[in-house]
TIVOVEX-407887 format. One line per 2 residues: number of its first residue (from 0); their letters; for each residue x, y, z of C-alpha. Coordinates in pm, whole numbers, always signed. Example, Ala and Ser with C-alpha at 12.3 -4.5 7.8 and 13.67 -1.06 7.14 Angstrom:
BEGIN
0> AS> +1230 -450 +780 ~ +1367 -106 +714
This chain:
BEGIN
0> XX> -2844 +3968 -685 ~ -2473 +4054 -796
2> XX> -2401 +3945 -377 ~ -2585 +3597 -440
4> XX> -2342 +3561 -779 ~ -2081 +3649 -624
6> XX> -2138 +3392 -345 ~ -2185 +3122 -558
8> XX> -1884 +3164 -804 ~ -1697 +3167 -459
10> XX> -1846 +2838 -372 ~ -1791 +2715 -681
12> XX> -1423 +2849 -646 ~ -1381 +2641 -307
14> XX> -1497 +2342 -481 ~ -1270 +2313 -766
16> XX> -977 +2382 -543 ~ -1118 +2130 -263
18> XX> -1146 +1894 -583 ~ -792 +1995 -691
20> XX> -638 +1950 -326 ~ -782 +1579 -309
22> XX> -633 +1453 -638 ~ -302 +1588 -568
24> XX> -332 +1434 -208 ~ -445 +1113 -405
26> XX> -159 +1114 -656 ~ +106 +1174 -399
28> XX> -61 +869 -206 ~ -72 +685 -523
30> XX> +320 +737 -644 ~ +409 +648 -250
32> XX> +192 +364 -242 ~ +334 +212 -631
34> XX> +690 +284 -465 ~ +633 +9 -128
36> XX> +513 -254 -419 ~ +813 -203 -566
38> XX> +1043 -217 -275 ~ +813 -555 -134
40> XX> +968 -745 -461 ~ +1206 -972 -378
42> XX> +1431 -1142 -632 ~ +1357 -1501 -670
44> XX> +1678 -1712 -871 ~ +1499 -1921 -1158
46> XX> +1513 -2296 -1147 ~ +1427 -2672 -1163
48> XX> +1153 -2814 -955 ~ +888 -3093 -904
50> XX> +582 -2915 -892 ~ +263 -3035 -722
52> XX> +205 -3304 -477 ~ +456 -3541 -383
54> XX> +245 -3763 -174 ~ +44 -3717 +126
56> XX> +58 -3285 +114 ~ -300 -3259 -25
58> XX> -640 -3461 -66 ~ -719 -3262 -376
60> XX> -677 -3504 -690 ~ -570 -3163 -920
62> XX> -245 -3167 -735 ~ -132 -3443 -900
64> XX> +112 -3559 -1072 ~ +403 -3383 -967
66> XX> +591 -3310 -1257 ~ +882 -3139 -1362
68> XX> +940 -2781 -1395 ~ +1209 -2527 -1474
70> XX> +1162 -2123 -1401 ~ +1337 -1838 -1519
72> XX> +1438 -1546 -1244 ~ +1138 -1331 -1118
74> XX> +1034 -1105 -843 ~ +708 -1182 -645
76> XX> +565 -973 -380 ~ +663 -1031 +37
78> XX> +301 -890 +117 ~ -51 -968 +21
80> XX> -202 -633 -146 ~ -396 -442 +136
82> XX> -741 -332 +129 ~ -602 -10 +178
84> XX> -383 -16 -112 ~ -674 -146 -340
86> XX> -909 +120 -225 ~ -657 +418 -282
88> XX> -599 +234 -616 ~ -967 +277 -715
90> XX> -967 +615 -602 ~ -704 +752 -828
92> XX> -816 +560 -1145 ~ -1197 +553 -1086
94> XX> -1161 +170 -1124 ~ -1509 +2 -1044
96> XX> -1476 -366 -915 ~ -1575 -614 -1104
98> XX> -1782 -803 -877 ~ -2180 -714 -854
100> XX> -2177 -876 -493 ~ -1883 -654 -351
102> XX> -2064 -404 -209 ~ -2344 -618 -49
104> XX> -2028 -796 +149 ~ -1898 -498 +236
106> XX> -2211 -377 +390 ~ -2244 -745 +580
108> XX> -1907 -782 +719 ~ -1734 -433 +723
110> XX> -1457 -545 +957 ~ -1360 -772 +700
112> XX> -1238 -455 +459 ~ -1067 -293 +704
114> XX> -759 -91 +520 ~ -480 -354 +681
116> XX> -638 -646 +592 ~ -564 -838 +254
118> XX> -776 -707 -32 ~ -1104 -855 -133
120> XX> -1075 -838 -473 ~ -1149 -1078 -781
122> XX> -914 -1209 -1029 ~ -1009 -904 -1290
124> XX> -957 -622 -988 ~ -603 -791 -865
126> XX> -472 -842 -1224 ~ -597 -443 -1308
128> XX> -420 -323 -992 ~ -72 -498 -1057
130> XX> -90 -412 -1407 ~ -152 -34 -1332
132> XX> +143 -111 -1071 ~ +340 -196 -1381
134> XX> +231 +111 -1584 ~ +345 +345 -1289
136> XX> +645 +161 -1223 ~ +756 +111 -1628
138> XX> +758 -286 -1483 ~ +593 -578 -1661
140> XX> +385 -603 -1318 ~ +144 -858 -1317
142> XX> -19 -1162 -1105 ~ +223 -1478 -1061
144> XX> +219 -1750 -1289 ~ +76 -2070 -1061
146> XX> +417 -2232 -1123 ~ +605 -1935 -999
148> XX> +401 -1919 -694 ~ +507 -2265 -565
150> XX> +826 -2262 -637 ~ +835 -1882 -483
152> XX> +625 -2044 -160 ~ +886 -2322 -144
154> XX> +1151 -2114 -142 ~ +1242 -2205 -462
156> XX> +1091 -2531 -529 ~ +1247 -2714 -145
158> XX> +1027 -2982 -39 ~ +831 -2799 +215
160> XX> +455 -2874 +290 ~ +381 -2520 +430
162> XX> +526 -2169 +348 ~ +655 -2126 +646
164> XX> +993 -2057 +858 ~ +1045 -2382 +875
166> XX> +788 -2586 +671 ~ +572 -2687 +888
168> XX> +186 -2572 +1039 ~ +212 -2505 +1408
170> XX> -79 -2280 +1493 ~ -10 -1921 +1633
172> XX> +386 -1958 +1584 ~ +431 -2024 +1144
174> XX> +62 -1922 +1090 ~ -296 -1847 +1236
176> XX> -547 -2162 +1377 ~ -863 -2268 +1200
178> XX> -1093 -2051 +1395 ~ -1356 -2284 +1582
180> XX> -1676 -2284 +1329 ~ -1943 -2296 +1623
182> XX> -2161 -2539 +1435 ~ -2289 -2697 +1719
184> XX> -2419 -2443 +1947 ~ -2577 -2095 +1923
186> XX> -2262 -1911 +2111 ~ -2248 -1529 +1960
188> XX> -1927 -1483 +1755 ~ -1787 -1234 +1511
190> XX> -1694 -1338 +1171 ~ -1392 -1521 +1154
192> XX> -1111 -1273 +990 ~ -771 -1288 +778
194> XX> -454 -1116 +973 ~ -279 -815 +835
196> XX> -31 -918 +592 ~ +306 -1028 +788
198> XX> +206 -1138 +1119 ~ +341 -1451 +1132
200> XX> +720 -1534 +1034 ~ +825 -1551 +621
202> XX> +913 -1874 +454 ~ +1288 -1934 +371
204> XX> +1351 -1619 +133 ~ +1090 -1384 +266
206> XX> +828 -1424 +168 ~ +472 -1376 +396
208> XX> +135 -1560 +462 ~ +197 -1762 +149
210> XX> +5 -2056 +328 ~ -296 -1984 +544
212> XX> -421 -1636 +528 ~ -622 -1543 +224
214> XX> -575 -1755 -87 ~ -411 -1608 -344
216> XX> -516 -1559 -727 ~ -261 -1688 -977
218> XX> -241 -1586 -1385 ~ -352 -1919 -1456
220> XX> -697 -2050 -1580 ~ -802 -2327 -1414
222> XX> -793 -2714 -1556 ~ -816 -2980 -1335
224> XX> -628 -3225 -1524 ~ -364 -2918 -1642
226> XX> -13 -3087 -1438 ~ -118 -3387 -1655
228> XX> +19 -3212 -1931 ~ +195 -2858 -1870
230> XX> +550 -2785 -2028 ~ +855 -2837 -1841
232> XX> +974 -2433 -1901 ~ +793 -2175 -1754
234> XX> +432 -2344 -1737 ~ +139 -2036 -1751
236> XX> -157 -2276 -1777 ~ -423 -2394 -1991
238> XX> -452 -2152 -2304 ~ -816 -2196 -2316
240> XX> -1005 -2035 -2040 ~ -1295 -2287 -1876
242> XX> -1619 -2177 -1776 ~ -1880 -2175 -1474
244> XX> -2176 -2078 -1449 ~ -2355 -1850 -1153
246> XX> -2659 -1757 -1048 ~ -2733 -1771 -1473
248> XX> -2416 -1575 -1527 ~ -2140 -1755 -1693
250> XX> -1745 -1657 -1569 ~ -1374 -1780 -1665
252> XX> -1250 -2010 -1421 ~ -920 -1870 -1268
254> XX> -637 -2091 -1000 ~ -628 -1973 -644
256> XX> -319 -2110 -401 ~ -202 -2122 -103
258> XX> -562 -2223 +161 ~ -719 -1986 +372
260> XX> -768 -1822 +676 ~ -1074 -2065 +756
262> XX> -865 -2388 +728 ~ -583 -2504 +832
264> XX> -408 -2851 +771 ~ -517 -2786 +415
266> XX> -307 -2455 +359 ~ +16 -2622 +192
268> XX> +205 -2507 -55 ~ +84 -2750 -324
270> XX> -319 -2610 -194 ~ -524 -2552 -537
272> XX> -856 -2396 -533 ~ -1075 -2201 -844
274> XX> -1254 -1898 -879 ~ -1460 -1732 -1110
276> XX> -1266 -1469 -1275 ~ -1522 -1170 -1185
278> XX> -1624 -1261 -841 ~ -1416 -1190 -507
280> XX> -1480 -1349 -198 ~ -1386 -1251 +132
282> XX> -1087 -1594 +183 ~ -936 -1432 -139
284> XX> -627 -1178 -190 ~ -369 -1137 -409
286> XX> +10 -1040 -487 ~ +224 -934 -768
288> XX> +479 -1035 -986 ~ +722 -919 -1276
């Protein structure tokens, strides 16, 4: 009997430390992982730009008008967030996605969530992870406005279609194809899948896969009519949140820029698409901003 005791307090000995060992390992993970976002900021001068569609860059009537902007300085992110990065992230705070259908997709399309990939997260996970960025960093971390995006993806506010070297789409050299959708015969195929952030060459001032991989969430709710009337300085979107409603489930309505890995003409800088606030998808990602 006192053998058998002693056995178990020894297990339960092993445990703690075991348990001990893993959230140091996490926290030293953790304070490594906070310090590359930080270094991936790059400065971005403030400054006067016509925002949205000049003519001809989109088909999407919530691009227009273009209108007149000015920014103050900011620093936005080189790199879409891993799903690496996220994942750690949730391990260290115990942060549970928002999304009910997250772990159904996961379970459909693993390759997709693959730790280099861009995170699949929704507008409530990315804005918790750059905040909690912010918090370990003592930074005002957060997403990008939508108006700092652009002018950030067109390195700072130059007429350029695409966010690219050199402003334009040319498949496989500035950014990934349109993979072929298959529609019309029953050839096998895997799922169709973002790169890992960087693959392809950075716009003007550095900045990566800003047109073309996963679209981005912005701080913005969504308005469709919003460039009708937003400020001139430092525009941060409607200040009443819309709603949609889903599967009997009602959700804020949230911007998302920059097109997707499953399109390609469309992925221009000026690109607007919505989202409901608590639901991911696997075409979505994120970066921050201060």
């Amino acid at each position: 009997m006192q053998i058998s005791l002693i056995r178990r307090l020894s297990l339960a000995a092993a445990v703690m430390l075991a348990t001990a060992g893993c959230s140091a390992y996490y926290e030293y993970q953790a304070k490594d992982m906070v310090e590359r976002q930080m270094d991936a900021m790059v400065f971005v001068e403030g400054g006067e730009f016509m925002m949205g569609n000049p003519g001809g860059w989109s088909v999407r009537s919530d691009t227009l008008p273009a209108h007149r902007v000015v920014l103050d300085d900011f620093h936005i992110q080189k790199y879409e967030v891993t799903q690496g990065d996220f994942e750690l992230f949730q391990a260290v705070t115990d942060y549970e996605h928002s999304d009910k259908f997250y772990d159904d997709y996961q379970d459909e399309n693993p390759d997709r969530y693959d730790s280099e990939l861009p995170a699949v997260a929704s507008w409530t996970d990315a804005m918790a992870f750059c905040q909690w960025v912010g918090e370990m960093s003592d930074h005002p971390v957060t997403l990008p406005t939508e108006a700092q995006w652009e002018y950030a993806a067109r390195a700072r506010g130059q007429n350029l279609r695409y966010a690219t070297k050199n402003g334009k789409a040319e498949a496989g050299i500035t950014m990934a194809p349109k993979p072929p959708s298959h529609r019309y015969d029953d050839t096998p195929r895997e799922e169709p899948l973002p790169n890992p952030p960087g693959t392809f060459p950075p716009n003007p001032i550095g900045l990566y896969d800003m047109s073309g991989n996963v679209a981005e969430w912005v701080r913005d709710y969504y308005r469709e009519d919003y460039y009708e009337n937003s400020p001139v300085n430092n525009p941060a979107g409607p200040e009443q949140a819309p709603e949609h409603t889903f599967e009997g489930e009602t959700y804020t309505v949230n911007v998302l820029r920059g097109g997707d890995y499953q399109d390609f003409i469309g992925n221009t800088t000026v690109t607007r698409r919505k989202g409901s606030q608590d639901l991911g998808s696997e075409s979505t990602g994120f970066r921050c901003s201060y």
